[in-house]
LUMLUMDREN-2810 file (N, C-alpha, C; in Angstrom, 1 decimal):
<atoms>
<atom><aa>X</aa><ch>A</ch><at>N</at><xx>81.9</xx><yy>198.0</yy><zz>163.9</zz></atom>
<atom><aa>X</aa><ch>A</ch><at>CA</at><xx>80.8</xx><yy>198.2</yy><zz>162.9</zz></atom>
<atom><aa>X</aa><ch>A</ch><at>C</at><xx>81.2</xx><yy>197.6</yy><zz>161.6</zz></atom>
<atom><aa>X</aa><ch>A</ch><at>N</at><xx>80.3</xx><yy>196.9</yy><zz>160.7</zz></atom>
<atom><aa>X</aa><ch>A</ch><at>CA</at><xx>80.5</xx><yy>196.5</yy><zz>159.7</zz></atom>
<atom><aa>X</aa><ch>A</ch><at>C</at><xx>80.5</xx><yy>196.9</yy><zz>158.3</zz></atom>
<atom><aa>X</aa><ch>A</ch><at>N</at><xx>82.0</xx><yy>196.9</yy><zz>158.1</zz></atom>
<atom><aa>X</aa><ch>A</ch><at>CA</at><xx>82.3</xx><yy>198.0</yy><zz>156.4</zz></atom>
<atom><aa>X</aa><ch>A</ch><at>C</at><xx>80.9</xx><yy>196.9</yy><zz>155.1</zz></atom>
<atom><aa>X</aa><ch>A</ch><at>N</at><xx>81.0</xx><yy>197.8</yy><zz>154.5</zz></atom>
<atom><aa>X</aa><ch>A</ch><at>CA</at><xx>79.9</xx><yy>197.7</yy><zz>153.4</zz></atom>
<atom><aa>X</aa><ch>A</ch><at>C</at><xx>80.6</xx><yy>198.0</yy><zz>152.0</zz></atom>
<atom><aa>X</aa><ch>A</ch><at>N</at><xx>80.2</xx><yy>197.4</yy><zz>151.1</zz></atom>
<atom><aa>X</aa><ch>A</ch><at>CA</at><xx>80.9</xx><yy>198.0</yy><zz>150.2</zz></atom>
<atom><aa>X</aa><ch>A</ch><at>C</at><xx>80.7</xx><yy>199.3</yy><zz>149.1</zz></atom>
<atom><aa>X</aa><ch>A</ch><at>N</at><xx>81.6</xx><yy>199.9</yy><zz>148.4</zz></atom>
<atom><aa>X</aa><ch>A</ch><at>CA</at><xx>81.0</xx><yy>201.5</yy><zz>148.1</zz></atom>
<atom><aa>X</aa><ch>A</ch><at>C</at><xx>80.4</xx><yy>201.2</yy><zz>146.6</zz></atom>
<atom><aa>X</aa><ch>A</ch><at>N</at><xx>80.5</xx><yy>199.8</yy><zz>146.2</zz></atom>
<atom><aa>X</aa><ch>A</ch><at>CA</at><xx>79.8</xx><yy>199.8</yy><zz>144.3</zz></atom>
<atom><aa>X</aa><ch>A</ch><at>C</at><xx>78.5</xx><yy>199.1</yy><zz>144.6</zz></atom>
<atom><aa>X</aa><ch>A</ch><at>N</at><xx>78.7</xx><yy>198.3</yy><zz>145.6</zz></atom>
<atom><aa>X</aa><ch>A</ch><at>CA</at><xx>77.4</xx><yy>197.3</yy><zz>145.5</zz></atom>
<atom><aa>X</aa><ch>A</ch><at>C</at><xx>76.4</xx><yy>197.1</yy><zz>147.2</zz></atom>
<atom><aa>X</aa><ch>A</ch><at>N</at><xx>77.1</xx><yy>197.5</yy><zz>147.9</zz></atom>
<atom><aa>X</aa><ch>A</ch><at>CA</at><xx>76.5</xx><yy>198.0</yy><zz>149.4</zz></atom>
<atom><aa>X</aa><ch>A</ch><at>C</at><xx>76.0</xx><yy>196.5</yy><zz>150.0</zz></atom>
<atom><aa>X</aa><ch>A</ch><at>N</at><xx>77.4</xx><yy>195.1</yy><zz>149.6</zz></atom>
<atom><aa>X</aa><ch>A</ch><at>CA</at><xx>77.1</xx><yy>194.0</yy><zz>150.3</zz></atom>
<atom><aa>X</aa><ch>A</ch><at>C</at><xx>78.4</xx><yy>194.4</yy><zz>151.4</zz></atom>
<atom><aa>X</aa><ch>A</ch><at>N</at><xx>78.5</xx><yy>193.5</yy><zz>152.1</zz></atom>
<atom><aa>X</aa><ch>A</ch><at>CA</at><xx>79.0</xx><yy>193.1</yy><zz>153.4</zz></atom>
<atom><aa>X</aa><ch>A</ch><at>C</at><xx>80.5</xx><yy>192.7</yy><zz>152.7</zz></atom>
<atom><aa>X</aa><ch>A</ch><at>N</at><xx>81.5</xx><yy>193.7</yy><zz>153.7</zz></atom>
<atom><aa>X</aa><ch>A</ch><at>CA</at><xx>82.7</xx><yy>193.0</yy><zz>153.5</zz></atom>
<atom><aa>X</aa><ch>A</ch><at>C</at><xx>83.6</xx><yy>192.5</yy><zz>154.7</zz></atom>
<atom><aa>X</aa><ch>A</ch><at>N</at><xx>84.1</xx><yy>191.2</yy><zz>154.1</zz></atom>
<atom><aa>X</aa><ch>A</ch><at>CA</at><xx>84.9</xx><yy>190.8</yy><zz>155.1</zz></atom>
<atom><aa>X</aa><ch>A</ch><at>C</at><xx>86.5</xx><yy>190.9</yy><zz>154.6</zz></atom>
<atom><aa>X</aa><ch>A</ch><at>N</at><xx>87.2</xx><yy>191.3</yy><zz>155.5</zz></atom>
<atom><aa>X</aa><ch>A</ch><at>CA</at><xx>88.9</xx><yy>191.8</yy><zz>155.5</zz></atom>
<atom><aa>X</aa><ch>A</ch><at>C</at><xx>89.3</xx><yy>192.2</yy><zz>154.2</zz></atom>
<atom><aa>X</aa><ch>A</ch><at>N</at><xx>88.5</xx><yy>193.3</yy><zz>153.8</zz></atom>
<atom><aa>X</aa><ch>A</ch><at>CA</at><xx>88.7</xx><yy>193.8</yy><zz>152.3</zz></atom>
<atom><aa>X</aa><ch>A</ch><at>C</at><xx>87.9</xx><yy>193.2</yy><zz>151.3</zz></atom>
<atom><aa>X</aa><ch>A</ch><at>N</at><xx>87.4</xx><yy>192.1</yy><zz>151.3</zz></atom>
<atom><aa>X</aa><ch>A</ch><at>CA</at><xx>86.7</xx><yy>191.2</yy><zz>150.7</zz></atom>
<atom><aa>X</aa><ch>A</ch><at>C</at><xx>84.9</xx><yy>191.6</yy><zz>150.6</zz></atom>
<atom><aa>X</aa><ch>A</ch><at>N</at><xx>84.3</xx><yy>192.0</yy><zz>149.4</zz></atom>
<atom><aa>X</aa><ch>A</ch><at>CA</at><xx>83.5</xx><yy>192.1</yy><zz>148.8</zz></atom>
<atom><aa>X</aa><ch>A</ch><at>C</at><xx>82.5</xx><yy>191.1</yy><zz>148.8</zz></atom>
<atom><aa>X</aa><ch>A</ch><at>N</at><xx>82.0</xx><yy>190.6</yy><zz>149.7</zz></atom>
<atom><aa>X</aa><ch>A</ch><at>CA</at><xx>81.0</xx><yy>189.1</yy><zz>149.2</zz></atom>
<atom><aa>X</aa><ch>A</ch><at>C</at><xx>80.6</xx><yy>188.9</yy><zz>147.9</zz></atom>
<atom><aa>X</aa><ch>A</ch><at>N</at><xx>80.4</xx><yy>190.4</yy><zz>147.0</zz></atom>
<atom><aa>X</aa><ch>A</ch><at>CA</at><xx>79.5</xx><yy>190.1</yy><zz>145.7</zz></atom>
<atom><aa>X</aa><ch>A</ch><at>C</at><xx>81.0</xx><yy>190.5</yy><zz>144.5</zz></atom>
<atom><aa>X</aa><ch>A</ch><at>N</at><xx>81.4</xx><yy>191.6</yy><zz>144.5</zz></atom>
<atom><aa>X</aa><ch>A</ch><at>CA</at><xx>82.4</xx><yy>192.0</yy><zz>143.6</zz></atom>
<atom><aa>X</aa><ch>A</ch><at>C</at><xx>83.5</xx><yy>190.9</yy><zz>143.9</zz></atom>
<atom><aa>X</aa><ch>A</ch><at>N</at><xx>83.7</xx><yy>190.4</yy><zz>145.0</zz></atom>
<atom><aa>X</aa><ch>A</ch><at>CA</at><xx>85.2</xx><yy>189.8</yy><zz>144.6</zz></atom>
<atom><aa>X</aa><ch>A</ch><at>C</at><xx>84.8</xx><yy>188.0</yy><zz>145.0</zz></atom>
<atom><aa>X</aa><ch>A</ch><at>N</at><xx>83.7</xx><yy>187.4</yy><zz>144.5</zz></atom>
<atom><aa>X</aa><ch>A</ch><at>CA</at><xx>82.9</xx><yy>186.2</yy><zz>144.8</zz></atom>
<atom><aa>X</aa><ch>A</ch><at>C</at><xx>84.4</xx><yy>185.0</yy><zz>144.6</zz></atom>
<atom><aa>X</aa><ch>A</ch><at>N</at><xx>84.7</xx><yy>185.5</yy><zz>143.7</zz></atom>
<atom><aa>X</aa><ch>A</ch><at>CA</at><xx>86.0</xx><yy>184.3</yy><zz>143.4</zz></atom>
<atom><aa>X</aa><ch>A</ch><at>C</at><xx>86.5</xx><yy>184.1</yy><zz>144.2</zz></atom>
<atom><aa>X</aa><ch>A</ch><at>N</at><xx>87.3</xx><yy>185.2</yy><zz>145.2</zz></atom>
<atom><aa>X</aa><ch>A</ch><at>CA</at><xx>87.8</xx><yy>185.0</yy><zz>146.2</zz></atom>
<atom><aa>X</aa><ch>A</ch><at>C</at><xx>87.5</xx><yy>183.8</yy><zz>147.1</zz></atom>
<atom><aa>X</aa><ch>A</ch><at>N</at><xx>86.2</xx><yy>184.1</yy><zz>147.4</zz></atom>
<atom><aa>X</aa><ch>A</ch><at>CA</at><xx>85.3</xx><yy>183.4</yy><zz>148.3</zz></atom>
<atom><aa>X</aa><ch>A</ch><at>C</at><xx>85.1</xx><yy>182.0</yy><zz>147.6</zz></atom>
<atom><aa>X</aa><ch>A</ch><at>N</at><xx>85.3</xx><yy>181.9</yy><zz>146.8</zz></atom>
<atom><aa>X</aa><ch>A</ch><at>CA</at><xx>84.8</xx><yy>180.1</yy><zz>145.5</zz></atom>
<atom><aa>X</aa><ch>A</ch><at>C</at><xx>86.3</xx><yy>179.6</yy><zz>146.2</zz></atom>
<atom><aa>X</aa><ch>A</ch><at>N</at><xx>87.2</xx><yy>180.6</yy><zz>145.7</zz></atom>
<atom><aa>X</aa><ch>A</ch><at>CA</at><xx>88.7</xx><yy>179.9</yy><zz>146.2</zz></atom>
<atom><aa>X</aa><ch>A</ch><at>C</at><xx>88.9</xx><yy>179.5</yy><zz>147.9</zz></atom>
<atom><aa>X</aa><ch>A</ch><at>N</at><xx>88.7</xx><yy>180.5</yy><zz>148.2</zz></atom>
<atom><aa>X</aa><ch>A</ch><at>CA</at><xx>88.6</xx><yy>180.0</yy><zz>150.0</zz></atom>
<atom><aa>X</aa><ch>A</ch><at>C</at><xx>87.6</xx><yy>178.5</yy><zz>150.2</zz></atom>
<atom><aa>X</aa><ch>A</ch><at>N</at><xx>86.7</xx><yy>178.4</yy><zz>149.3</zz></atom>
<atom><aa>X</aa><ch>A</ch><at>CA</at><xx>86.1</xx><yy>176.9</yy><zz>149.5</zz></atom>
<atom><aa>X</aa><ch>A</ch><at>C</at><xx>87.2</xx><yy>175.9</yy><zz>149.2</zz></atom>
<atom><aa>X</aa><ch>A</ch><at>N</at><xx>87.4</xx><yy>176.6</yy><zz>147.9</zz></atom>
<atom><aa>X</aa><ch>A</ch><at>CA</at><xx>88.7</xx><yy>175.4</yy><zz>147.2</zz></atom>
<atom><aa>X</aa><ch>A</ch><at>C</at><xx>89.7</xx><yy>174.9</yy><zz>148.6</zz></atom>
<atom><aa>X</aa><ch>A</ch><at>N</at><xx>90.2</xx><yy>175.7</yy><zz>149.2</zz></atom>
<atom><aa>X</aa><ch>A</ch><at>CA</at><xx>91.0</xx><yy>175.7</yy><zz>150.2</zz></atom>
<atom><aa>X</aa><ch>A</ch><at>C</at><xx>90.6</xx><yy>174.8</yy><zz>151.3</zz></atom>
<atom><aa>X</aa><ch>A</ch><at>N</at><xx>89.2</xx><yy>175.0</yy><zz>151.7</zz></atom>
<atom><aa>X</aa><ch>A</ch><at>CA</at><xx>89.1</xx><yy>174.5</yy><zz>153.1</zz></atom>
<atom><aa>X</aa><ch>A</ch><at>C</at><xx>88.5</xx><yy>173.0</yy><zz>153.0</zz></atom>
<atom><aa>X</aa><ch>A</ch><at>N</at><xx>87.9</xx><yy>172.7</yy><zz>151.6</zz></atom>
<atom><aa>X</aa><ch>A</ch><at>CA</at><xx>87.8</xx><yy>171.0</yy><zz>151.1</zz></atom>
<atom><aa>X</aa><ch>A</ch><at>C</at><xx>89.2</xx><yy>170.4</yy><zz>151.2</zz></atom>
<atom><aa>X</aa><ch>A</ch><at>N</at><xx>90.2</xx><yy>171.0</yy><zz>150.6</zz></atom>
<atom><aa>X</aa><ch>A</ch><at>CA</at><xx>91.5</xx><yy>170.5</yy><zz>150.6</zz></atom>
<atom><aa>X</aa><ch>A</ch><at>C</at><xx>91.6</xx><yy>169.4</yy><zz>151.6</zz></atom>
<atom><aa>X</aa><ch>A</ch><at>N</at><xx>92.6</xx><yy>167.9</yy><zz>151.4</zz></atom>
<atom><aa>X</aa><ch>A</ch><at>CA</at><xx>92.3</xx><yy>167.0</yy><zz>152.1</zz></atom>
<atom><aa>X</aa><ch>A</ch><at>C</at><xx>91.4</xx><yy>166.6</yy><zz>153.0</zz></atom>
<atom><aa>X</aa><ch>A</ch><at>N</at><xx>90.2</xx><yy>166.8</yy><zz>152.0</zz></atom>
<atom><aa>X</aa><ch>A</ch><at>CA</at><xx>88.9</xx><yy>166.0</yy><zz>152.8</zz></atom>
<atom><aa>X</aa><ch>A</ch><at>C</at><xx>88.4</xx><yy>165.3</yy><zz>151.1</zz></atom>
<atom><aa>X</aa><ch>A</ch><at>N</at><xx>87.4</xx><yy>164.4</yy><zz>151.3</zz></atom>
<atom><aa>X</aa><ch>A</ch><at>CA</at><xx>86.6</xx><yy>163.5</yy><zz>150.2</zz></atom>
<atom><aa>X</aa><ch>A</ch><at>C</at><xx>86.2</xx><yy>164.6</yy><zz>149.5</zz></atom>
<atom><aa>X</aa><ch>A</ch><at>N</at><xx>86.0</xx><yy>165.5</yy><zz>150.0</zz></atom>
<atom><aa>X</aa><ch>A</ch><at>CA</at><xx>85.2</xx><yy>166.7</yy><zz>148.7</zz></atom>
<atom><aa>X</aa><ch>A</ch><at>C</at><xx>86.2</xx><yy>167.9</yy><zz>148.0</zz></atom>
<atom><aa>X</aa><ch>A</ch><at>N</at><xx>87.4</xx><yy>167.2</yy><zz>147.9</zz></atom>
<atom><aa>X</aa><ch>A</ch><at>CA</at><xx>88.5</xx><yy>168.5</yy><zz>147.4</zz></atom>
<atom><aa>X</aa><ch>A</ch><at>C</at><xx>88.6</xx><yy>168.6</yy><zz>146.1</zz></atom>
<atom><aa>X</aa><ch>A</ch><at>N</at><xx>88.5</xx><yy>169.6</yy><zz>145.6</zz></atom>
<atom><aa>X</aa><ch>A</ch><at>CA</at><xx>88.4</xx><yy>169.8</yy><zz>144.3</zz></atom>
<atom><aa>X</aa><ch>A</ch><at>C</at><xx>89.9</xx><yy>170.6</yy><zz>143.6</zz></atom>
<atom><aa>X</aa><ch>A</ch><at>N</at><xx>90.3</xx><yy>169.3</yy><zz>142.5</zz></atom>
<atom><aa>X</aa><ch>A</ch><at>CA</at><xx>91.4</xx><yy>169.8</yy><zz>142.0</zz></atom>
<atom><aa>X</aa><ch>A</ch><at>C</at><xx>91.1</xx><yy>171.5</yy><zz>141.6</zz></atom>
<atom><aa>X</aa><ch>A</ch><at>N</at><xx>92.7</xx><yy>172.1</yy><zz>141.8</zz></atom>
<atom><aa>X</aa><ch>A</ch><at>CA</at><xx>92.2</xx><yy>173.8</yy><zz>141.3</zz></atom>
<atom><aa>X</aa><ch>A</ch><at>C</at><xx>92.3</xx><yy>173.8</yy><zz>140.3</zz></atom>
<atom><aa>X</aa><ch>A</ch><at>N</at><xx>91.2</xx><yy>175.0</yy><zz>139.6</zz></atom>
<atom><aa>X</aa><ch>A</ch><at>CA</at><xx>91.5</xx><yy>175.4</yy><zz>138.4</zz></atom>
<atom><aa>X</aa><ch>A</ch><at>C</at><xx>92.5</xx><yy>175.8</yy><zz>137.7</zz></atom>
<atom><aa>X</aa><ch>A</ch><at>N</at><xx>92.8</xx><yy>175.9</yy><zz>136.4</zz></atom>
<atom><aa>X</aa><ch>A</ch><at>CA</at><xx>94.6</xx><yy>176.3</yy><zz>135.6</zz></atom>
<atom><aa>X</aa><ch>A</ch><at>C</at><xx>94.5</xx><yy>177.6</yy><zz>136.1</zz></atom>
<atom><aa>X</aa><ch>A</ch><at>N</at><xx>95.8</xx><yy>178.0</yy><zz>136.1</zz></atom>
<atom><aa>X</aa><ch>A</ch><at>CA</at><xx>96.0</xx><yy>179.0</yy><zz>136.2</zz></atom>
<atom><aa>X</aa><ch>A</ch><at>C</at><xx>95.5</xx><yy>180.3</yy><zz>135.2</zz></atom>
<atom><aa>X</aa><ch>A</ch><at>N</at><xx>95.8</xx><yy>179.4</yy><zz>133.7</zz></atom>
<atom><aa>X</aa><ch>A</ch><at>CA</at><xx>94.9</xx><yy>180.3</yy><zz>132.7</zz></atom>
<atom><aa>X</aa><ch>A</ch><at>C</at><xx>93.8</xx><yy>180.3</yy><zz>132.7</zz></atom>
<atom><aa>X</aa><ch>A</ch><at>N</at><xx>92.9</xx><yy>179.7</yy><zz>133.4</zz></atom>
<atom><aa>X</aa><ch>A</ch><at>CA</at><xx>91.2</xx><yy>180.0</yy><zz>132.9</zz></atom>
<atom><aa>X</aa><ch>A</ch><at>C</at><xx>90.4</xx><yy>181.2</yy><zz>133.4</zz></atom>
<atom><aa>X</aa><ch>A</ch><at>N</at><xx>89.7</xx><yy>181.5</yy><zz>132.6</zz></atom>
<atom><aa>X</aa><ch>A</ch><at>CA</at><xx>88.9</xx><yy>182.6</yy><zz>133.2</zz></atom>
<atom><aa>X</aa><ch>A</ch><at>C</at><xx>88.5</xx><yy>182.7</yy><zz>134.5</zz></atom>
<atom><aa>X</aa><ch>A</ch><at>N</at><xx>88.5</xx><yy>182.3</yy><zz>135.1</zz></atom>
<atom><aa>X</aa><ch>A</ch><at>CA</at><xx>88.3</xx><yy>181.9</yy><zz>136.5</zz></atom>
<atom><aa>X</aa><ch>A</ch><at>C</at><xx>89.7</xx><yy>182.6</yy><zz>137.8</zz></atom>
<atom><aa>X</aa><ch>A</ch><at>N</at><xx>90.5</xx><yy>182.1</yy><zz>137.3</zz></atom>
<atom><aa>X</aa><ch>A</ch><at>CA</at><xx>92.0</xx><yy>182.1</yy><zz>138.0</zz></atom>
<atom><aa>X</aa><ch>A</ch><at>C</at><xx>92.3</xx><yy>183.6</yy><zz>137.4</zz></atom>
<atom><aa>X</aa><ch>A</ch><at>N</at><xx>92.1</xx><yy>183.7</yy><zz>136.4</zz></atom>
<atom><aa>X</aa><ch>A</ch><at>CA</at><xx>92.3</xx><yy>185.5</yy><zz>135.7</zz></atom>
<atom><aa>X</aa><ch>A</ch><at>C</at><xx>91.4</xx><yy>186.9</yy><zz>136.8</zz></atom>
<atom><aa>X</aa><ch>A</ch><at>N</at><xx>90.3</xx><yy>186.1</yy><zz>136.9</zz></atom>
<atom><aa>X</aa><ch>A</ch><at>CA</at><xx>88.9</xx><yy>187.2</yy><zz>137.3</zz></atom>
<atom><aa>X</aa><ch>A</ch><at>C</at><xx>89.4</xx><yy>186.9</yy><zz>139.1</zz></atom>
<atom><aa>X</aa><ch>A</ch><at>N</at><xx>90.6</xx><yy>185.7</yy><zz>139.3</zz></atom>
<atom><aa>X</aa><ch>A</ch><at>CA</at><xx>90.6</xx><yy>185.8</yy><zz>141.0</zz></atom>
<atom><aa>X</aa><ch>A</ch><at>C</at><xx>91.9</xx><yy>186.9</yy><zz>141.0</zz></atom>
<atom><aa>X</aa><ch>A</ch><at>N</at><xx>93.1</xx><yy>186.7</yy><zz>140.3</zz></atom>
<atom><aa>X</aa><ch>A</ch><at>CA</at><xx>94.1</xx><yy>187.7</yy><zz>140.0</zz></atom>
<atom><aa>X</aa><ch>A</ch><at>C</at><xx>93.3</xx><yy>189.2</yy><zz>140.0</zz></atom>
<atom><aa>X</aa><ch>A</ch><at>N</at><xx>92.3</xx><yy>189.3</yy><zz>139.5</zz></atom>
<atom><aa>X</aa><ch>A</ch><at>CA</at><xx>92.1</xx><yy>190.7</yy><zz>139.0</zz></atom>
<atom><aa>X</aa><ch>A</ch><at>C</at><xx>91.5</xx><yy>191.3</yy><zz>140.5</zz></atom>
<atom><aa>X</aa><ch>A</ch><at>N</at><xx>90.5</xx><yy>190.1</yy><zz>141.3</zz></atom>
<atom><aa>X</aa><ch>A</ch><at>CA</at><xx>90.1</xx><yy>190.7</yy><zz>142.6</zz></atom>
<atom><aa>X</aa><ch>A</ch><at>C</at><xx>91.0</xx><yy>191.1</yy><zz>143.4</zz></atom>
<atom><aa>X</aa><ch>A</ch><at>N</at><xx>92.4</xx><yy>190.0</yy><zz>143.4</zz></atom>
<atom><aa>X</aa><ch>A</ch><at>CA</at><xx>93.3</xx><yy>190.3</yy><zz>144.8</zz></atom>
<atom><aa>X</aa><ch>A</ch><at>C</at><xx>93.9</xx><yy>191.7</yy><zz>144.6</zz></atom>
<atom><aa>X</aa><ch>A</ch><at>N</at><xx>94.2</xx><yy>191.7</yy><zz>143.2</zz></atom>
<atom><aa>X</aa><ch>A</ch><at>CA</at><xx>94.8</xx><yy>192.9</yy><zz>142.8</zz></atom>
<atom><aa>X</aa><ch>A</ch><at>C</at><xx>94.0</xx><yy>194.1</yy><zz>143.2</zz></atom>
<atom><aa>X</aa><ch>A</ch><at>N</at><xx>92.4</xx><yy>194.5</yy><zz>143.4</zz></atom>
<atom><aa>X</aa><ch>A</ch><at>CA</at><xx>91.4</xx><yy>195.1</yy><zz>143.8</zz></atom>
<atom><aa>X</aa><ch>A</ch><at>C</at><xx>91.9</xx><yy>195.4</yy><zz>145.2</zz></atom>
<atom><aa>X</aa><ch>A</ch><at>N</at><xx>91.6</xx><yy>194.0</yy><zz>145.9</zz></atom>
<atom><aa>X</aa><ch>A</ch><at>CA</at><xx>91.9</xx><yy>194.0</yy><zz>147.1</zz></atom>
<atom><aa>X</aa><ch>A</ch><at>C</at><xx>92.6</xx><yy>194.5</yy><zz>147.7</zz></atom>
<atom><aa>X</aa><ch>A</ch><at>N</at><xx>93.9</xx><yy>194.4</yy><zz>147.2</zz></atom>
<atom><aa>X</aa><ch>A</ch><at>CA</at><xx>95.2</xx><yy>194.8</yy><zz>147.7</zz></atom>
<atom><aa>X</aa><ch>A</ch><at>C</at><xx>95.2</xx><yy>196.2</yy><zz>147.5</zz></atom>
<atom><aa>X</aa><ch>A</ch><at>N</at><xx>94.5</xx><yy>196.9</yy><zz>146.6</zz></atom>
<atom><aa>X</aa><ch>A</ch><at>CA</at><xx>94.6</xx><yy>198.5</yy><zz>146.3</zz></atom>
<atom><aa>X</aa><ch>A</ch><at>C</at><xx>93.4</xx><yy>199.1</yy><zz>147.1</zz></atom>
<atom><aa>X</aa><ch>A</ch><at>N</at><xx>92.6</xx><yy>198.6</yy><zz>148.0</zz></atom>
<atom><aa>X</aa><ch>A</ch><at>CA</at><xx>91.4</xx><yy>199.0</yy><zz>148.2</zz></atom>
<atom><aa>X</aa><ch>A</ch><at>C</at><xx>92.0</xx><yy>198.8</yy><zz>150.0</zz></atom>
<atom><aa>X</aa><ch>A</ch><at>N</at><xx>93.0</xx><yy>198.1</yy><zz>150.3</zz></atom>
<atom><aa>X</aa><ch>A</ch><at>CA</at><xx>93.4</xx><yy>197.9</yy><zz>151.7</zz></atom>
<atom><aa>X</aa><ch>A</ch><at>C</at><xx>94.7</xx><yy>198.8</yy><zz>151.7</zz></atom>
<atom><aa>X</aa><ch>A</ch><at>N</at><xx>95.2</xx><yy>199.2</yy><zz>150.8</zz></atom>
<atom><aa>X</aa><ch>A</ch><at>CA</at><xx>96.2</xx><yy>200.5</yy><zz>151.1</zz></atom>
<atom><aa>X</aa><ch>A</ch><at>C</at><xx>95.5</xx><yy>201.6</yy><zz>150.9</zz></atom>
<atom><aa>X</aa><ch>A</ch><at>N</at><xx>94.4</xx><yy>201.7</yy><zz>150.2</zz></atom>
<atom><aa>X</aa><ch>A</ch><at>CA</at><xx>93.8</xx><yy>203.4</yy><zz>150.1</zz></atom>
<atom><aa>X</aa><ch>A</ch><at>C</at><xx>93.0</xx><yy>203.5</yy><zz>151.7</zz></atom>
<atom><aa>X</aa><ch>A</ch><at>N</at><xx>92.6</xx><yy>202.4</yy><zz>152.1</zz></atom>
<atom><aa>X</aa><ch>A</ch><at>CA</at><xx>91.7</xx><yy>202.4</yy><zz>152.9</zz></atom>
<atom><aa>X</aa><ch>A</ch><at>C</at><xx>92.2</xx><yy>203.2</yy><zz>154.3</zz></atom>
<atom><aa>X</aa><ch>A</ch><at>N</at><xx>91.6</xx><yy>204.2</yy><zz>154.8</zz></atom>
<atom><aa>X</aa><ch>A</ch><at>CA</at><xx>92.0</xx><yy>205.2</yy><zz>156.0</zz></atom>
<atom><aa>X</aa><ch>A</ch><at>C</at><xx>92.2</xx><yy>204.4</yy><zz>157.2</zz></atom>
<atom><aa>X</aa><ch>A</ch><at>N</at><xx>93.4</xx><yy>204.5</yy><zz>158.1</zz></atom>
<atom><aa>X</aa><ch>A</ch><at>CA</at><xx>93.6</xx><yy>203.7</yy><zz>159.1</zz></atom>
<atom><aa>X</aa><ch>A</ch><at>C</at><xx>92.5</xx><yy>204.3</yy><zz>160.2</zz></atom>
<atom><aa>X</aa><ch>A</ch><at>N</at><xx>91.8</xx><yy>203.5</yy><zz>161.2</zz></atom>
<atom><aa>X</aa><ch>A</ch><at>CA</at><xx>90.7</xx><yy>203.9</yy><zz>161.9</zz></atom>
<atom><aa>X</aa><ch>A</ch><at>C</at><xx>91.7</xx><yy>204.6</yy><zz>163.0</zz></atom>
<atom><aa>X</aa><ch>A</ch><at>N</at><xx>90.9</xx><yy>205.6</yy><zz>163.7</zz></atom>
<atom><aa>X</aa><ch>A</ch><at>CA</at><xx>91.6</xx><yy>206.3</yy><zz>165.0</zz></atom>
<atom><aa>X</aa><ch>A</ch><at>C</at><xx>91.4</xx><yy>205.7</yy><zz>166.0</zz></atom>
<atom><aa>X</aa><ch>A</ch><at>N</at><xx>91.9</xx><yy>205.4</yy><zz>167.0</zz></atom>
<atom><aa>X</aa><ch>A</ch><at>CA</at><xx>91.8</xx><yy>204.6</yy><zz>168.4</zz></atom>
<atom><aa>X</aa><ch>A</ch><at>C</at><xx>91.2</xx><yy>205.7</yy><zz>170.0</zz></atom>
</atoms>
């Protein structure tokens, strides 16, 4: 069954927020252009951008340890 999220009630994939953690998701594009004609150098590390992806993993990471292991 498919987890949903508890602030904004979109679709999550492996912890991942489609709407709350979008950067994530910008970055995973960044990633899969990589060595093709369409790769786009990444952003600095300082920009707003790279700050607001830091702040999701960090999300992430706390929202996949609180999260109840399922019963089998």
């Amino acid at each position: 069954m498919a987890d949903y999220c508890e602030n904004c009630g979109c679709k999550v994939y492996s912890g991942r927020c489609i709407n709350c953690h979008e950067e994530l998701f910008i970055l995973d594009q960044y990633d899969e252009l990589s060595g093709t004609k369409f790769e786009l150098p990444y952003p600095d590390e300082d920009s707003n951008f790279m700050k607001k992806v830091n702040e999701c993993r960090v999300d992430v990471e706390h929202n996949l340890l609180l999260k109840p292991k399922e019963e089998k």
